[in-house]
N, CA and C atoms as a LAMMPS dump frame, in Angstrom:
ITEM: TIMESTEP
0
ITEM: NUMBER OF ATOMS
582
ITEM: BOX BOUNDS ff ff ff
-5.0000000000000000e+02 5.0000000000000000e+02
-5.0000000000000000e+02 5.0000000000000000e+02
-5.0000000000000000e+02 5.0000000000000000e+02
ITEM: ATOMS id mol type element x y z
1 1 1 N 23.756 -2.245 3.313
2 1 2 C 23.01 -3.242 2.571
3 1 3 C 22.349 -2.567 1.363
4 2 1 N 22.498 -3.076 0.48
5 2 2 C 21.952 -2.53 -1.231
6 2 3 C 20.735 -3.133 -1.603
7 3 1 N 19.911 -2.556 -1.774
8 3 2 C 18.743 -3.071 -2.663
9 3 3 C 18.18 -4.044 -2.774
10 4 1 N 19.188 -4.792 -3.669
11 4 2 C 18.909 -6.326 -3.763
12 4 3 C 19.563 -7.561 -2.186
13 5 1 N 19.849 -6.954 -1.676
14 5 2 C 20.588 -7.534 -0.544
15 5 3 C 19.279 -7.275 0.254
16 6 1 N 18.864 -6.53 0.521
17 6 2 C 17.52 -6.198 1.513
18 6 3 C 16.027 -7.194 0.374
19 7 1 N 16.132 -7.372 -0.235
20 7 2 C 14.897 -7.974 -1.103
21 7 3 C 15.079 -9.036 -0.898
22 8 1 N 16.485 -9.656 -0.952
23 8 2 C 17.169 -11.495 -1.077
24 8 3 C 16.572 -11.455 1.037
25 9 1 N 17.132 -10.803 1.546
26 9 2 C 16.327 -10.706 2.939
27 9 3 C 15.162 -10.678 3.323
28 10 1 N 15.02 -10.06 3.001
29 10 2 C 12.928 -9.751 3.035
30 10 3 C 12.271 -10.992 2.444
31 11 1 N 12.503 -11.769 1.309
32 11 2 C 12.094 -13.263 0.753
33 11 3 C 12.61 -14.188 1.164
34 12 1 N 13.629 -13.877 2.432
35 12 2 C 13.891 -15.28 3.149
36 12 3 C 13.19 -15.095 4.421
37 13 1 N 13.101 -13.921 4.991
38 13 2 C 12.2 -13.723 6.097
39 13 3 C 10.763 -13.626 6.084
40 14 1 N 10.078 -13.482 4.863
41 14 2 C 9.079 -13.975 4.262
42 14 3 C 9.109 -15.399 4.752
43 15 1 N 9.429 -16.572 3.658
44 15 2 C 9.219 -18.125 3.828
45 15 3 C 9.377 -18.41 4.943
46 16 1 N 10.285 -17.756 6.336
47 16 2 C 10.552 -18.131 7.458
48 16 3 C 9.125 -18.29 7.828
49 17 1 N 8.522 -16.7 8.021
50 17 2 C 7.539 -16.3 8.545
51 17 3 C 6.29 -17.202 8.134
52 18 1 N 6.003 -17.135 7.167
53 18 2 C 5.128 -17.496 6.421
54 18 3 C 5.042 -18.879 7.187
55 19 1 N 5.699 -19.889 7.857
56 19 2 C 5.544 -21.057 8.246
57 19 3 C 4.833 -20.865 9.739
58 20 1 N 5.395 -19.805 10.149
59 20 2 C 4.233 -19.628 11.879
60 20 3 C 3.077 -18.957 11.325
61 21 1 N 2.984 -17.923 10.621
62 21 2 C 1.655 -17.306 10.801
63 21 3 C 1.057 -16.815 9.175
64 22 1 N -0.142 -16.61 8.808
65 22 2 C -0.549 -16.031 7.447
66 22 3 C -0.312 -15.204 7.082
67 23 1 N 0.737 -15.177 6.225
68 23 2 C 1.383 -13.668 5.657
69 23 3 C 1.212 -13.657 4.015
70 24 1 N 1.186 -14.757 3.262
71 24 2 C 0.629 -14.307 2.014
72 24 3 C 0.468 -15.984 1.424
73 25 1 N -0.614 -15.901 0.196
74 25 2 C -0.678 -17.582 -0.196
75 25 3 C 0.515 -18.506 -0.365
76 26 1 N 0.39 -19.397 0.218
77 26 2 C 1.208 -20.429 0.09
78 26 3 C 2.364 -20.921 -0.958
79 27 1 N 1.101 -20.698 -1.81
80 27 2 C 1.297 -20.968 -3.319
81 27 3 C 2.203 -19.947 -4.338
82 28 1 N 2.127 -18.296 -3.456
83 28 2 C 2.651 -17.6 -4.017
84 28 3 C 4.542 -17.983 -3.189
85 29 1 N 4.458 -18.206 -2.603
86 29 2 C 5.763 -18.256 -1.996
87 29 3 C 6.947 -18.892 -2.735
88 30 1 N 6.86 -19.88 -3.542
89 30 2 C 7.616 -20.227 -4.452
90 30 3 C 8.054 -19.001 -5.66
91 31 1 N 7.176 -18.282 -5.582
92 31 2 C 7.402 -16.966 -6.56
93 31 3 C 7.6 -15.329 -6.458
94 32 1 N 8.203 -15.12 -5.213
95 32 2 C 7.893 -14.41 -4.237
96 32 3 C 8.595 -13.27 -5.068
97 33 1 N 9.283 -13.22 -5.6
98 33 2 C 10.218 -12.185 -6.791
99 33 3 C 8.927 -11.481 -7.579
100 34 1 N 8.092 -11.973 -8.518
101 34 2 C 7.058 -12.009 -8.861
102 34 3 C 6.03 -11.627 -8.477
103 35 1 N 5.59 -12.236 -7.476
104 35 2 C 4.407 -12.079 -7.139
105 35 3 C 3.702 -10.948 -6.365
106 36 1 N 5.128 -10.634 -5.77
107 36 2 C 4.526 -10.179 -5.098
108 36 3 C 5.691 -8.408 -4.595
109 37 1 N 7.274 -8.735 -5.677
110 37 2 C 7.804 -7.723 -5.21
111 37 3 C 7.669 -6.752 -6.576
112 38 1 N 7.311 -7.424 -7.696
113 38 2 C 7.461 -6.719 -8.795
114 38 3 C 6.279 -6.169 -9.215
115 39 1 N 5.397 -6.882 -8.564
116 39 2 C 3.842 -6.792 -8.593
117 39 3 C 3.874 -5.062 -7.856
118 40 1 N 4.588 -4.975 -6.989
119 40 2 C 4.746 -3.961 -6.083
120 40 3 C 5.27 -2.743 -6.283
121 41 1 N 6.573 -2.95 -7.244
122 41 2 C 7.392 -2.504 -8.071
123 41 3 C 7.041 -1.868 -8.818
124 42 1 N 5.794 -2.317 -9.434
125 42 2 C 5.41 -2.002 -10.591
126 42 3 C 5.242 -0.387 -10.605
127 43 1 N 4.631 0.184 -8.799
128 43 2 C 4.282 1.43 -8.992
129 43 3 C 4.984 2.449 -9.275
130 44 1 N 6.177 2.227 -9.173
131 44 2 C 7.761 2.861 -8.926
132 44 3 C 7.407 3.68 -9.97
133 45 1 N 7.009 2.953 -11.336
134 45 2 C 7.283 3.384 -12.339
135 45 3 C 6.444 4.912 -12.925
136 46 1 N 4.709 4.838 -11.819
137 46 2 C 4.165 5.689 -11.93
138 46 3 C 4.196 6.715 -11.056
139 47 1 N 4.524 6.743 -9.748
140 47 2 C 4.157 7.37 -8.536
141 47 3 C 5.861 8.824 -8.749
142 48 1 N 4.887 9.758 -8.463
143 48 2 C 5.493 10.851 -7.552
144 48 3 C 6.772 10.438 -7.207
145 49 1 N 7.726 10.989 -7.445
146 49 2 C 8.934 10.949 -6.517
147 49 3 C 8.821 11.611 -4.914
148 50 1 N 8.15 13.194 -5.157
149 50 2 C 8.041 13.72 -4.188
150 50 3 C 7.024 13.61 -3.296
151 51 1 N 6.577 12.519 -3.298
152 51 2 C 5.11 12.169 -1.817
153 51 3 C 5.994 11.385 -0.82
154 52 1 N 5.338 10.797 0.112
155 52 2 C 4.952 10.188 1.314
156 52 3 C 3.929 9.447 0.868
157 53 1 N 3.976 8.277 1.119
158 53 2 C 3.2 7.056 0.823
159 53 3 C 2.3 6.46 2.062
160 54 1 N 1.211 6.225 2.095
161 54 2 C 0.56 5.609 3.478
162 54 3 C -0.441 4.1 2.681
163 55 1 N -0.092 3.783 2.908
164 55 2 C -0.479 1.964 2.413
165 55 3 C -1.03 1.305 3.162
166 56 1 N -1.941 1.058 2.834
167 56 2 C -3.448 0.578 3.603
168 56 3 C -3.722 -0.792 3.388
169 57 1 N -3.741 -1.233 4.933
170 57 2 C -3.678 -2.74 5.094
171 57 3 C -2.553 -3.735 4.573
172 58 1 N -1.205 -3.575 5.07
173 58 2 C 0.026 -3.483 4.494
174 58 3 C 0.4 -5.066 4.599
175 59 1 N -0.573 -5.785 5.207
176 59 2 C -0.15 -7.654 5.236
177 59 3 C 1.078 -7.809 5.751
178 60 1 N 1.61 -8.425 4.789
179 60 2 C 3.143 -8.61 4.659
180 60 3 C 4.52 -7.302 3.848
181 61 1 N 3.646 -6.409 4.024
182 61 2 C 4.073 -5.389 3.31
183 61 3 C 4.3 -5.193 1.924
184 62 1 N 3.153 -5.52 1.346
185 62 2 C 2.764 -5.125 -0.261
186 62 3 C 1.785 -4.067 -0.266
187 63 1 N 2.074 -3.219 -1.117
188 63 2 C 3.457 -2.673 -1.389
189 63 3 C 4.337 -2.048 -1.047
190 64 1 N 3.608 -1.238 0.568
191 64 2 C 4.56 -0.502 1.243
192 64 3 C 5.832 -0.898 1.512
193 65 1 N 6.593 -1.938 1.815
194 65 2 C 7.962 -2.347 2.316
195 65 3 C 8.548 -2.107 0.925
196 66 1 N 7.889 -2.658 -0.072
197 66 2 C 8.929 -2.916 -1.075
198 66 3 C 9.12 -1.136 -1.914
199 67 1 N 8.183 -0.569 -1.679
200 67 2 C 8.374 1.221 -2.39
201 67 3 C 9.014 1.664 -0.753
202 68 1 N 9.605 1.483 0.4
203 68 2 C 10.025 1.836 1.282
204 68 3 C 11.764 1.59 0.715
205 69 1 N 11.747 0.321 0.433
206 69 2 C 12.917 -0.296 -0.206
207 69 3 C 13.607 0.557 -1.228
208 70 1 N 12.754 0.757 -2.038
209 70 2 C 13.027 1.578 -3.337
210 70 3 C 12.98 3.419 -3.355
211 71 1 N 13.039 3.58 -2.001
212 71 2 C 13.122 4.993 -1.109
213 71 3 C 12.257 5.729 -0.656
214 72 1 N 11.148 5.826 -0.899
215 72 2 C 10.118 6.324 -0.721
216 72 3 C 9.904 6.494 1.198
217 73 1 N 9.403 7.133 1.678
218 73 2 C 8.719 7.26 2.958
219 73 3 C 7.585 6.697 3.02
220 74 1 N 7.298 5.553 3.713
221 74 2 C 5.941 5.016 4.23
222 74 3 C 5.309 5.22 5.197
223 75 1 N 4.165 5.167 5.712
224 75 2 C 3.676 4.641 6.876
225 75 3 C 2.592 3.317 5.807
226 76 1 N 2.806 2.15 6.635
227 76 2 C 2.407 1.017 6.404
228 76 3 C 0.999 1.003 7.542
229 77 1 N -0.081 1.012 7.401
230 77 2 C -1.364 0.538 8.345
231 77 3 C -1.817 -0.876 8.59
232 78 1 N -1.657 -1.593 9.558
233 78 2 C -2.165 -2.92 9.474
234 78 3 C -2.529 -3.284 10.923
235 79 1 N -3.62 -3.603 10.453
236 79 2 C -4.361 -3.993 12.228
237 79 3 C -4.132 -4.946 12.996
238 80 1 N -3.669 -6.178 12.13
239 80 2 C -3.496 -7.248 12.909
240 80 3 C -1.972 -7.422 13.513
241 81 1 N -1.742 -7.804 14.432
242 81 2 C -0.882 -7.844 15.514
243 81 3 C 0.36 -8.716 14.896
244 82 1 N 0.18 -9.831 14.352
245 82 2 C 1.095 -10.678 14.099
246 82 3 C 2.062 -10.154 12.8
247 83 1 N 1.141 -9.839 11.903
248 83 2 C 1.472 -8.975 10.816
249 83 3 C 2.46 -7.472 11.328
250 84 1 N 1.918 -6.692 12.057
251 84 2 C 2.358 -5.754 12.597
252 84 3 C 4.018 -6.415 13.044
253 85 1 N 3.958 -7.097 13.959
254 85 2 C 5.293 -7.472 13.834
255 85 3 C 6.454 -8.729 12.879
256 86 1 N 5.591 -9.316 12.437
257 86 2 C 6.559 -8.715 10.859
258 86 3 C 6.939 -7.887 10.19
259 87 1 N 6.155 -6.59 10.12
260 87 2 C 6.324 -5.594 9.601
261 87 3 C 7.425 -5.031 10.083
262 88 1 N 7.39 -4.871 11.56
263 88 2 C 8.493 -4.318 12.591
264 88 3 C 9.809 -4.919 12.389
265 89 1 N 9.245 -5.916 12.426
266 89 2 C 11.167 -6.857 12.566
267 89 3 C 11.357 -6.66 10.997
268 90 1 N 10.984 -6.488 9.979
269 90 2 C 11.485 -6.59 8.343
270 90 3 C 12.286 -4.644 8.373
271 91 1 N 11.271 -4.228 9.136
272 91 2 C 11.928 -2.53 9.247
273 91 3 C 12.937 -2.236 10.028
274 92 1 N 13.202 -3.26 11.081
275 92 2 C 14.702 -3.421 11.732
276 92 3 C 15.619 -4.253 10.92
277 93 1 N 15.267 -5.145 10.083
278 93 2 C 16.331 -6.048 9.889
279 93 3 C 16.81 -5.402 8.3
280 94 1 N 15.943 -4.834 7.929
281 94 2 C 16.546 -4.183 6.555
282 94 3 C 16.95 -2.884 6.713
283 95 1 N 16.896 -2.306 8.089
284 95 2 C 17.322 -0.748 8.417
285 95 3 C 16.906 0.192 7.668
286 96 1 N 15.173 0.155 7.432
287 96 2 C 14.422 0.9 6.887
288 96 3 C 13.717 1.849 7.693
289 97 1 N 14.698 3 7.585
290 97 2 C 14.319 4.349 8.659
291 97 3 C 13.64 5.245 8.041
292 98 1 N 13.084 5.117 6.731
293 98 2 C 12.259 5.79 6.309
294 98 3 C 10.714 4.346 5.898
295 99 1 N 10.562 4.085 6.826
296 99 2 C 9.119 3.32 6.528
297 99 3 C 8.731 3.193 8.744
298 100 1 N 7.448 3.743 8.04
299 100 2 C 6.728 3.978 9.608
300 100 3 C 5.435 2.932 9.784
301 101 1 N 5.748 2 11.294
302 101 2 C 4.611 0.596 10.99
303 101 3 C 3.569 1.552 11.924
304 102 1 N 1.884 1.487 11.663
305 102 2 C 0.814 1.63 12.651
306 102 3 C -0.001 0.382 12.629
307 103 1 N 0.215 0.317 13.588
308 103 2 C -0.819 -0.963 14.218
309 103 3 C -2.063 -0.606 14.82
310 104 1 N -3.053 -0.601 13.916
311 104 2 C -4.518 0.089 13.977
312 104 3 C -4.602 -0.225 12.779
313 105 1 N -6.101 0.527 12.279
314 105 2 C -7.107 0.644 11.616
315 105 3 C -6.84 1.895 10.922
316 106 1 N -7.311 1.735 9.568
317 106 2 C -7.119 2.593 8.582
318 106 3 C -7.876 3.624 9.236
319 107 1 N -9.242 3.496 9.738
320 107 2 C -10.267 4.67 10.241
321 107 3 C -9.472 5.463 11.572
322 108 1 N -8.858 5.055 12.302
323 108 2 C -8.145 5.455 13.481
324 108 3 C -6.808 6.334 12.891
325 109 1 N -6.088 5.912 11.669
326 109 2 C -4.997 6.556 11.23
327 109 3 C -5.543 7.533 10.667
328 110 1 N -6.219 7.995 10.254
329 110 2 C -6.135 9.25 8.847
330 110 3 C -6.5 10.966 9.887
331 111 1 N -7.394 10.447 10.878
332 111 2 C -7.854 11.521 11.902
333 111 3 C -6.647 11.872 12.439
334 112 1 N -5.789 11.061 13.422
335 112 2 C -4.65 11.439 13.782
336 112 3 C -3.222 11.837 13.246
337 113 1 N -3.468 11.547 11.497
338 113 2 C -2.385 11.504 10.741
339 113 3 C -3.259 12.954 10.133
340 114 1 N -4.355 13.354 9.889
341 114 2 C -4.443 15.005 10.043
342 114 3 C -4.05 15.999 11.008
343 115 1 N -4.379 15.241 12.592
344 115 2 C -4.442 16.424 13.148
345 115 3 C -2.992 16.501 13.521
346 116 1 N -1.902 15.348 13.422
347 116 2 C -0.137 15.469 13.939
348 116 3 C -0.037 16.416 12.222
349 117 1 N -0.228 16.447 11.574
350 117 2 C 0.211 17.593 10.526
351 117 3 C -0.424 18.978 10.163
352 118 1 N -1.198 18.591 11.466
353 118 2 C -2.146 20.266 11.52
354 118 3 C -2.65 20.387 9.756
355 119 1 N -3.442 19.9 9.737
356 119 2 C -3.863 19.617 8.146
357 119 3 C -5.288 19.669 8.463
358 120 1 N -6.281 20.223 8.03
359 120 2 C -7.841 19.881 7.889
360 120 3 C -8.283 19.406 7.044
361 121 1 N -9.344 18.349 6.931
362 121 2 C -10.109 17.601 6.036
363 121 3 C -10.243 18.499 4.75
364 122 1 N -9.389 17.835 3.747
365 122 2 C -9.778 18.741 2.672
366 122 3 C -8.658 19.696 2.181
367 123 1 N -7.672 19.684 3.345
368 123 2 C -6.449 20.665 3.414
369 123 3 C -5.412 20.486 3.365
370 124 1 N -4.92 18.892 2.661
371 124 2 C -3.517 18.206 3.027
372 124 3 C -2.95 19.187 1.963
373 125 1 N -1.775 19.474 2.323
374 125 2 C -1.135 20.074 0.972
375 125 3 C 0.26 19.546 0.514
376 126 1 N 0.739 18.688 1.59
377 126 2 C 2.113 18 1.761
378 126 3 C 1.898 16.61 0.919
379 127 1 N 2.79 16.644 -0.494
380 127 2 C 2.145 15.249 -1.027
381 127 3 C 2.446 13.903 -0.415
382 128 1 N 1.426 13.263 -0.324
383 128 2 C 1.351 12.468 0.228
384 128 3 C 0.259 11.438 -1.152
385 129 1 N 0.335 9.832 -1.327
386 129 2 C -0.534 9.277 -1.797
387 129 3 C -0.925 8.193 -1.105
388 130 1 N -2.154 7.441 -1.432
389 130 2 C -2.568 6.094 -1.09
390 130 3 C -2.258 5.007 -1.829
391 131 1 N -1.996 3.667 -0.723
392 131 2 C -1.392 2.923 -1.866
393 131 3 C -2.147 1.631 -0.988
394 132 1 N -2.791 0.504 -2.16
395 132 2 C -2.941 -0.589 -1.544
396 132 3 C -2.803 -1.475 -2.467
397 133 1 N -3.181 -3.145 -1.946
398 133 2 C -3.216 -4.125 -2.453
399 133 3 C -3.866 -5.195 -1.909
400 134 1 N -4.83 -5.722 -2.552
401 134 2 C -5.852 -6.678 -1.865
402 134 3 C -6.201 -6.156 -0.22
403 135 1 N -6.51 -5.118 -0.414
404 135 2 C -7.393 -4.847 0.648
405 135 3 C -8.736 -4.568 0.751
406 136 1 N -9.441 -3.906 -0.001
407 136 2 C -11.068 -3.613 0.545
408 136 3 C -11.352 -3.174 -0.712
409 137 1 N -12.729 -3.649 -1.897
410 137 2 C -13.222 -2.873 -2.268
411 137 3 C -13.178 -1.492 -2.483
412 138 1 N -13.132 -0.622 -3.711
413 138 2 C -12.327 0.071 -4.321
414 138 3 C -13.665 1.444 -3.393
415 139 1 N -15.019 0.971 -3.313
416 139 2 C -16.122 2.026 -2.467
417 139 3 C -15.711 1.706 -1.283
418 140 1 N -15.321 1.062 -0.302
419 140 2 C -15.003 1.121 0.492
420 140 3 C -13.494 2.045 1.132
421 141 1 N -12.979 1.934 0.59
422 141 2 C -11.417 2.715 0.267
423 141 3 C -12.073 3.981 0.111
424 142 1 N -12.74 4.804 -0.627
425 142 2 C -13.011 5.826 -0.751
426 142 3 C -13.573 6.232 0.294
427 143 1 N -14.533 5.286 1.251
428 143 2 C -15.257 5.632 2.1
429 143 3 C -14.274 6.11 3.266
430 144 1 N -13.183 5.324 3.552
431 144 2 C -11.959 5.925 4.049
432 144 3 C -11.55 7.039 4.062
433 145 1 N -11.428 7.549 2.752
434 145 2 C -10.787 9.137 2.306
435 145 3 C -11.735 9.824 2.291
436 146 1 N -12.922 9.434 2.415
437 146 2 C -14.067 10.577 2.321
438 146 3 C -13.386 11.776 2.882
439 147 1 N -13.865 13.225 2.065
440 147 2 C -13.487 14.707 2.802
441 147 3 C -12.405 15.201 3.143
442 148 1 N -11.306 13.985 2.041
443 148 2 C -9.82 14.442 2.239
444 148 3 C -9.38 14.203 0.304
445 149 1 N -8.659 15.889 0.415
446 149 2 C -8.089 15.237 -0.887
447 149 3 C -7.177 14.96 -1.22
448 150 1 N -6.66 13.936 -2.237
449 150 2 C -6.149 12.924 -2.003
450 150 3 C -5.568 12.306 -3.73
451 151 1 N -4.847 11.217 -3.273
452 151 2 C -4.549 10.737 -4.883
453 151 3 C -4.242 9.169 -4.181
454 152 1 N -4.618 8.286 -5.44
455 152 2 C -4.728 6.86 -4.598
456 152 3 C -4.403 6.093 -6.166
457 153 1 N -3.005 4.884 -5.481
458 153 2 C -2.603 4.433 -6.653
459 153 3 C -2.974 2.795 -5.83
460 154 1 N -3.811 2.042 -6.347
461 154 2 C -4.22 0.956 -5.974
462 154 3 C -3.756 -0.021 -7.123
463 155 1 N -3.18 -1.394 -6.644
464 155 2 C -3.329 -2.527 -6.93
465 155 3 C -4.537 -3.344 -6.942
466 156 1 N -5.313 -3.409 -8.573
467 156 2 C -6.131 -4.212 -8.218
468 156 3 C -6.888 -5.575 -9.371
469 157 1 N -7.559 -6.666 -9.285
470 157 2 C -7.856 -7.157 -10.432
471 157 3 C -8.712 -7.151 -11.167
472 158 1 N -8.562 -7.642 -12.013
473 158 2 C -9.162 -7.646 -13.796
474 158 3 C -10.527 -7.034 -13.185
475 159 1 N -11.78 -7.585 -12.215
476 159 2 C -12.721 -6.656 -12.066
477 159 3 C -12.543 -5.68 -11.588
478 160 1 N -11.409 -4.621 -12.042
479 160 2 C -11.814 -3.07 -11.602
480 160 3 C -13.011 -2.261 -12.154
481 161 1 N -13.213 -2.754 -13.781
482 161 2 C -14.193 -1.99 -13.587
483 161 3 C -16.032 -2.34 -13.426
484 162 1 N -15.906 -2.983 -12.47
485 162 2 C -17.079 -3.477 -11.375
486 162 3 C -17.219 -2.853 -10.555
487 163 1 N -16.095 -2.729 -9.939
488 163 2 C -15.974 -2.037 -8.816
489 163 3 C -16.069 -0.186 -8.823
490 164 1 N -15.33 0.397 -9.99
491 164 2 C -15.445 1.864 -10.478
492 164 3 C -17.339 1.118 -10.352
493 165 1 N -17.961 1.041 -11.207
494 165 2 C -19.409 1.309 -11.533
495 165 3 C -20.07 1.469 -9.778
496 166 1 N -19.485 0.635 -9.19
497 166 2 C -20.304 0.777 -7.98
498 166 3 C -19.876 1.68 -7.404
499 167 1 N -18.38 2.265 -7.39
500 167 2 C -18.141 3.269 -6.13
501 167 3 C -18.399 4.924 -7.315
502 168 1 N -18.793 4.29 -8.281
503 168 2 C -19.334 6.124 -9.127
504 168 3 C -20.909 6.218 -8.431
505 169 1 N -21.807 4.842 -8.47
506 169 2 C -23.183 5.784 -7.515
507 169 3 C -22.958 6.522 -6.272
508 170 1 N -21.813 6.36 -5.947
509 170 2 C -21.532 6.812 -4.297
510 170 3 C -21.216 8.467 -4.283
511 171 1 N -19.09 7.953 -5.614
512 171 2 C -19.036 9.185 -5.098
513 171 3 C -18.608 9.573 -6.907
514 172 1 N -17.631 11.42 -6.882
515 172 2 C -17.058 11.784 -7.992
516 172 3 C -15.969 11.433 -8.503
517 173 1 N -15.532 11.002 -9.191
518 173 2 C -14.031 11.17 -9.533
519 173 3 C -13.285 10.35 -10.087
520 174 1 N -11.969 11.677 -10.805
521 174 2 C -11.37 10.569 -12.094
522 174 3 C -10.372 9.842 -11.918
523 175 1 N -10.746 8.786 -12.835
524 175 2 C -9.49 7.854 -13.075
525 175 3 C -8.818 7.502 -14.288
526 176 1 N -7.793 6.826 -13.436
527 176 2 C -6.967 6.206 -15.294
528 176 3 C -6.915 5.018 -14.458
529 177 1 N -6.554 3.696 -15.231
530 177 2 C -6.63 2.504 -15.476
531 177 3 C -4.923 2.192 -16.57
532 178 1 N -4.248 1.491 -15.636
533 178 2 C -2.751 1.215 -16.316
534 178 3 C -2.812 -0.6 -16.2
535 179 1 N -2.622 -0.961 -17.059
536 179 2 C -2.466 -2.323 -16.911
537 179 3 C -1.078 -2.918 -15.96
538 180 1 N -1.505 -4.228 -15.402
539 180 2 C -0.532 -4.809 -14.87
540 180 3 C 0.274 -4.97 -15.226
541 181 1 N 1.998 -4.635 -15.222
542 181 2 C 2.858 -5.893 -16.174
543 181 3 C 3.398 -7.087 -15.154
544 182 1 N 2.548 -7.465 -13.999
545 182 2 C 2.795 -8.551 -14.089
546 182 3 C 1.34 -9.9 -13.871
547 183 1 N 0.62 -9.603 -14.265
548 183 2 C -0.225 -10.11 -14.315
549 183 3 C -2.285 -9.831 -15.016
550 184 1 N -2.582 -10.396 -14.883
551 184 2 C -4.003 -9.514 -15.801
552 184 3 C -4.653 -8.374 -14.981
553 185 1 N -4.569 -7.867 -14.045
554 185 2 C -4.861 -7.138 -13.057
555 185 3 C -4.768 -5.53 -13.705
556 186 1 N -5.006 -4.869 -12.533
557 186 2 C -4.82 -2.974 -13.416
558 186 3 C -4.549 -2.249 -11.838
559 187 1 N -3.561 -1.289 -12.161
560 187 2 C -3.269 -0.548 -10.913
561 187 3 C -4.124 0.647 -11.508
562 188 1 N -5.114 1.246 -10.623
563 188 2 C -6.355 2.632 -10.784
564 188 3 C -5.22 3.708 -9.781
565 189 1 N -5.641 4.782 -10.891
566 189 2 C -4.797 6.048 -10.225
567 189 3 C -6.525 6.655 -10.378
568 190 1 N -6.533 7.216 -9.085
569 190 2 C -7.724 8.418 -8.455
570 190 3 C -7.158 9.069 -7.771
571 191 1 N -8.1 10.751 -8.792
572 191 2 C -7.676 11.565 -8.159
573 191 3 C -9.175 11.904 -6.998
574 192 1 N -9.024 12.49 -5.929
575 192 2 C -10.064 12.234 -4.899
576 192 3 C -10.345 13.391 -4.339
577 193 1 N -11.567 13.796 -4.122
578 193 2 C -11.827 14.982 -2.906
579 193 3 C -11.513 16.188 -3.745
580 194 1 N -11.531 16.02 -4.942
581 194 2 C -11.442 17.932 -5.538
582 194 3 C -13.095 18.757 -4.977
């Protein structure tokens, strides 16, 4: 299965889904190319070839499934159960053996995803980045990575920089700011934990 054969899949198993349980707005579903794969896509264009991707709070798998798609190694994090198996069945049905589902909590993954790589806080050296989308407040996310360093390419909107002002009283560190191309939004690259 090619590329676009796994995407034309994934947006029909989307709308399936999307009718039993909450997997993304309603409204976006008519636009699902768009909205939500190119939206996703978009990072392709910036990110590392050579990392491992871990994507935090993965929903319906934005953006992790779709940079899994486009080759990358994931682990996708998502707590909720129903979601989780969507996630599962989209990683069987598109025969995506390089994307890994955890069903937990971002706070429960990062401890055990140090100590299975014998890595100490502060000591990852295997690239690896963060990746999200509509998940948590941009200080909150950091509060996550606290004491690990790190690089974090987030999806996020037009108020990013609201959110930078509040998570600079907290903590250090730089960013760049790339605009959306598909919408008014800005994906923030931070670098973290120097």
């Amino acid at each position: 299965m090619n590329s676009k054969e796994k995407f034309d899949l994934y947006a029909k198993m989307l709308r399936e889904w999307a009718q039993k349980i909450n997997l993304v707005a309603p409204s976006t579903l008519s636009d699902i190319e768009m909205r939500h794969f190119a939206d996703s896509a978009q990072l392709a264009d910036i990110l590392p070839t050579d990392v491992d991707i871990i994507d935090f709070g993965s929903g319906a798998g934005f953006p992790g499934v779709v940079l899994a798609i486009l080759g990358w190694n994931v682990t996708c994090i998502e707590s909720i159960g129903k979601k989780t198996l969507f996630l599962n069945t989209i990683k069987e049905k598109l025969e995506l053996d390089n994307l890994t589902i955890f069903h937990g909590r971002v706070e429960d993954f990062l401890p055990a995803f140090l100590i299975k790589n014998n890595k100490k806080a502060g000591k990852v050296s295997r690239g690896f980045v963060i990746t999200a989308r509509a998940f948590a407040p941009l200080v909150k996310i950091l509060d996550y990575v606290r004491g690990i360093k790190c690089r974090l390419f987030l999806l996020k909107g037009r108020e990013i920089e609201k959110e930078v002002a509040v998570a600079k009283k907290k903590y250090k560190f730089d960013y760049k700011l790339v605009p959306s191309k598909t919408g008014d939004g800005f994906i923030i690259i931070i670098n973290f934990g120097r």
